[in-house]
N, C-alpha and C positions, 0 to 999 in steps of 0.2 A: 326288627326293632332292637334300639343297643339295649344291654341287661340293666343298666341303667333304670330304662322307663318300666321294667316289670314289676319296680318296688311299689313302694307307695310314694305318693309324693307330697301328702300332707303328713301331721305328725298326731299322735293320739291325744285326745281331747276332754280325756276323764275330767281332770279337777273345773276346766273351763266350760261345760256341758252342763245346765241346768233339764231340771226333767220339764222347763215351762218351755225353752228355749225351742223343742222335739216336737212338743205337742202343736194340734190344730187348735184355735180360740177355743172354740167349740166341746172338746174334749176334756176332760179329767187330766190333771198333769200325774198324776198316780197311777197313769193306765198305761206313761209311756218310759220307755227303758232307755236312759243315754249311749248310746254309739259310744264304740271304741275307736274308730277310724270316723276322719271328717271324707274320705275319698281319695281314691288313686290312680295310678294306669295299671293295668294289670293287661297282661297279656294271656290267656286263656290254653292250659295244657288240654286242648283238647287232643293232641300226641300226631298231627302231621294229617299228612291227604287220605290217609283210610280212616281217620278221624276215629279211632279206637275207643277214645275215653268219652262220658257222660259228664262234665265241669260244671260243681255247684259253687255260683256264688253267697258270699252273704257281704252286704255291704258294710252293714254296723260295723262287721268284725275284721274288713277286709280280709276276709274268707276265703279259699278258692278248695274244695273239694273234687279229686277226678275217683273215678271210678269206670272200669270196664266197662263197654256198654253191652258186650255179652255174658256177662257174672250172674245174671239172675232172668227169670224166665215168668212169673206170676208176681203180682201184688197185691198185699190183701190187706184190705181197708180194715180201719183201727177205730172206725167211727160209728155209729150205729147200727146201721146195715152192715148185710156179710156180701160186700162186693169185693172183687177181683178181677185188677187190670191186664193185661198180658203185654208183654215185652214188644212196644212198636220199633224202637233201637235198633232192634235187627230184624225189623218186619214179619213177626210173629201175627198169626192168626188162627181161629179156631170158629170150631162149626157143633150146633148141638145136635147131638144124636138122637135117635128116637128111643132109644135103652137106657134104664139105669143099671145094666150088667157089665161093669166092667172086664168079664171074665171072657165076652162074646169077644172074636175078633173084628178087626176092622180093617176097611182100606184104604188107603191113601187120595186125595181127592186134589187134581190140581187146581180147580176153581179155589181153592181154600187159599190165598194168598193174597199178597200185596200187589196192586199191578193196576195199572189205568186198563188193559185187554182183558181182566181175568174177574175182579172185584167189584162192582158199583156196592157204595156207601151203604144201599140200603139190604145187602146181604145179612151185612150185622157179622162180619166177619173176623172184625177190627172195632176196639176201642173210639167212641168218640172224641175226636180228637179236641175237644172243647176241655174237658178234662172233668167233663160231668157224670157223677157214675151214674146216676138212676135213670132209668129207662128201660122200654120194652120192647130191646132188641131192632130188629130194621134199622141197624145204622144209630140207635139213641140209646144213650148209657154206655154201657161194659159188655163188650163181647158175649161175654159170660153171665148168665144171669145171676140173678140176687138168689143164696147159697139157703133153701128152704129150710125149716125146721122138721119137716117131713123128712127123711130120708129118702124115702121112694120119688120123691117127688124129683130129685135130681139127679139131672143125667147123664150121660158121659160126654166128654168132648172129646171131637179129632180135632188135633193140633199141631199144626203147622211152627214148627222152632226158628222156620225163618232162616237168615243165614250168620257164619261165624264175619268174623269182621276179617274181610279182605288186607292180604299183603303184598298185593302190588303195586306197584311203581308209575302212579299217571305223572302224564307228561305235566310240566307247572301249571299252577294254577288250576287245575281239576282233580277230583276226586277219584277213590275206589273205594267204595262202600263195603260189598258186597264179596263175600269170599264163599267158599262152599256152601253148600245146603245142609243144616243142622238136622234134618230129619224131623219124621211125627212120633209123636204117644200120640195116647188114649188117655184121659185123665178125666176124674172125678172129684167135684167138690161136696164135704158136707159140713152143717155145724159139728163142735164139741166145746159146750157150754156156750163159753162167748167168745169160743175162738173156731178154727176149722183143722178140718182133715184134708187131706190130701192123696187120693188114691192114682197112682200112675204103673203105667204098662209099656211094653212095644206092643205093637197094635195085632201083632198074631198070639200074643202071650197069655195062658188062660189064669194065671198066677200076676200079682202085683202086687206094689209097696204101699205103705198107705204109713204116712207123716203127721204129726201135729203141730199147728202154726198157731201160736199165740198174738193176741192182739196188745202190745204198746202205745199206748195213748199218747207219749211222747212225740211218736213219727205218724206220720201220714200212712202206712203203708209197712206190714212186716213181707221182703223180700223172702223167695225161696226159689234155689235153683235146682232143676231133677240131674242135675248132671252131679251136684255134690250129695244131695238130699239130703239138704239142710236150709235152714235159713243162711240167709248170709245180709250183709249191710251193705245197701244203696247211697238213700237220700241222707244226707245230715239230719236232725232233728226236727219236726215241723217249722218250730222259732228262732230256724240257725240256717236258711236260706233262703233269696228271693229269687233267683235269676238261676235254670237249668243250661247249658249251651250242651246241642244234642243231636243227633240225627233222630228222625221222626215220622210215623207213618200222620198223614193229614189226607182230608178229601180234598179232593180238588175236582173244579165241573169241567169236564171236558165234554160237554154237551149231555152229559149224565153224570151225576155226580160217581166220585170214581175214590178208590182209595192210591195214592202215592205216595213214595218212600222220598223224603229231602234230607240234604245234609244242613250242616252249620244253621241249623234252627236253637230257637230259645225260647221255651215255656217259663211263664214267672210261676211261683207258688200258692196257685190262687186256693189250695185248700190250706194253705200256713196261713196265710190273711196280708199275702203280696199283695199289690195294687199298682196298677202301671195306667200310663196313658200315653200317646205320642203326640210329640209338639214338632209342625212344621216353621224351618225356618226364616220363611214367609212372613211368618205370625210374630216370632220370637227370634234372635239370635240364641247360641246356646248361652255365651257369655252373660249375656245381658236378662237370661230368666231368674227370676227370684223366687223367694217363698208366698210373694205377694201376687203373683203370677198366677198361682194352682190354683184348679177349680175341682172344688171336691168332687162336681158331678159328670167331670169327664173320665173317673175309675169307677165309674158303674159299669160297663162292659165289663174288667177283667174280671169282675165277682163272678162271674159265670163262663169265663172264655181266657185260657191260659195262654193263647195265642198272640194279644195285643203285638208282641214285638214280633214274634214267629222267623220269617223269612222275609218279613215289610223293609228291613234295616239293609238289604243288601240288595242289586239288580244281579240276575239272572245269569248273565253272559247270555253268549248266542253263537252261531259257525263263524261269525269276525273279530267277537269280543270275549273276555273272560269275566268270571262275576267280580262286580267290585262295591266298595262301599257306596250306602247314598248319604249324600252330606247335607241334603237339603232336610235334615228330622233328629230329634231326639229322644230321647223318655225319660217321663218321671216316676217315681219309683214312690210308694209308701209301704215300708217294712211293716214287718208283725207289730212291729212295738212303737206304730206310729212316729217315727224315722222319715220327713224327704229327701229325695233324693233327685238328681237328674245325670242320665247317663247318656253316651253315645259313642259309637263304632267308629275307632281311627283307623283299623287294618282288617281284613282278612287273611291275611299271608304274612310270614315271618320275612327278614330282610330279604332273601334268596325267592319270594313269590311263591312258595309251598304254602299250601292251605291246609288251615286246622291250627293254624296259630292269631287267631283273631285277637286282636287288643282291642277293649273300652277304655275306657276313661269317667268317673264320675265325681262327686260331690258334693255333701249333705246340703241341704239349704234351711238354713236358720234365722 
């Protein structure tokens, strides 16, 4: 795509933007925040076929934040429970132990992984990929259980880091994910007040580091990675993105339900207060959808399932085809601050057919 179309292609909308204009009938105009951007083309640094970066959009603001998608390893929820996500980006997983002794050694386990041969869903080895934390374990909630106020009560994990992001060279139009193997800890979660500890090892090591992670109400989620050991920054602000484009651990049923690794996937921000839905073109043209269009009750799904757009937006390839866009669907989008929107996928590949440079295209509707 010429660099052209990466701009925006409307123009900012402050003084012409009333807060009624934003809002559903239904709503409070005081609930809802004017856009800075009406909509653009944006072509997406997800950074080429090994798809390196993690790309946050935010519509309002035409936004595009990248970030590594190996830069951080655990996430830990800012919201009332003491949950923590582990890094699907690069196919992290982890297994509870039956010790709260971090000091015992451990061993490496290769069930512990991402893999349709290796993992079914209900191991609980992997994050559900819905993007629901609570749950008790078998595949439901957070790999990781809810972080006790007991100390003893919590136990150590063996953890699987998954791998670094690959740097080779696929032939066009396909991917390389997957680069070396990152290796396991041993890692311990506990409270401290209202935030957590974080105790990590190598797995023969009778000595370990033990961190403290504070919770930000701000974000969804304070990142920390054991390779810096530190926190480090992810996601933009809960109310400063909708739309993640990612690679992703997801179940998929291959006649068991199974965990698998995809690329060029997109989670909207269902704990910021995203809301999406997909419109086929059957029903609607994109052109010709309005604000009069939207029906409140078809973003009841994303309230609980960050997936809505996922991997739906593109076809597969196969041994005669390469993946490519589906033209026949769209989505609409409602931001934190009560924002619609409709979006849709013009490219997956930049001009040259290299993947990881996907363009959308979207639109407020008011």
């Amino acid at each position: 795509m010429k660099k052209s179309f990466q701009n925006s292609i409307l123009t900012l909308g402050f003084a012409l933007l009333t807060l009624t204009s934003c809002s559903n009938d239904d709503e409070a105009t005081s609930d809802v925040v004017a856009p800075v951007s009406n909509g653009a083309i944006k072509q997406l640094e997800i950074g080429g076929a090994n798809q390196p970066n993690q790309v946050f959009l935010d519509l309002s603001a035409d936004a595009l934040t990248a970030v590594n998608r190996a830069s951080w390893d655990f996430g830990f929820s800012t919201g009332s429970e003491f949950r923590i996500v582990i890094n699907g980006a690069v196919k992290m997983a982890v297994k509870q132990m039956t010790t709260s002794d971090i000091t015992l050694p451990q061993t490496d386990d290769s069930s512990v992984a991402v893999g349709a041969g290796t993992n079914p869903s209900s191991n609980g080895y992997c994050d559900n990929p819905t993007g629901v934390l609570a749950g008790a374990g078998a595949g439901i909630g957070t790999a990781i259980a809810e972080v006790s106020a007991t100390d003893s009560d919590n136990k150590v994990y063996l953890v699987n880091l998954g791998f670094a992001v690959s740097t080779a060279t696929p032939s066009n139009g396909s991917v390389s994910i997957d680069g070396g193997a990152r290796g396991w800890k041993k890692v311990r979660f506990l409270r401290n007040g209202n935030g957590y500890r974080i105790q990590y090892a190598d797995l023969n090591s009778a000595t370990y580091q033990e961190k403290t992670v504070s919770k930000d109400t701000n974000f969804n989620f304070t990142f920390f990675s054991l390779a810096s050991g530190s926190t480090v920054v992810v996601e933009p602000q809960k109310t400063k993105w909708d739309l993640n484009f990612t690679t992703f651990t997801n179940y998929v049923n291959f006649g068991t339900e199974v965990t698998y690794g995809y690329s060029d996937f997109v989670v909207s921000n269902m704990k910021g207060g995203t809301k999406v839905y997909q419109v086929l073109t059957s029903e609607f043209t994109y052109d010709a959808f309005t604000k009069a269009n939207i029906v409140e009750a078809n973003f009841t799904a994303s309230a609980t399932d960050q997936r809505i757009i996922g991997s739906n937006w593109r076809n597969g390839g196969g041994p005669s085809s390469l993946p490519s866009v589906k033209t026949d669907r769209f989505y609409v989008i409602k931001d934190p601050d009560g924002n619609y929107y409709k979006i849709k996928f013009l490219s997956m590949t930049n001009d040259a057919g290299i993947r990881g440079y996907s363009t959308v295209q979207y639109v407020i509707l008011k």
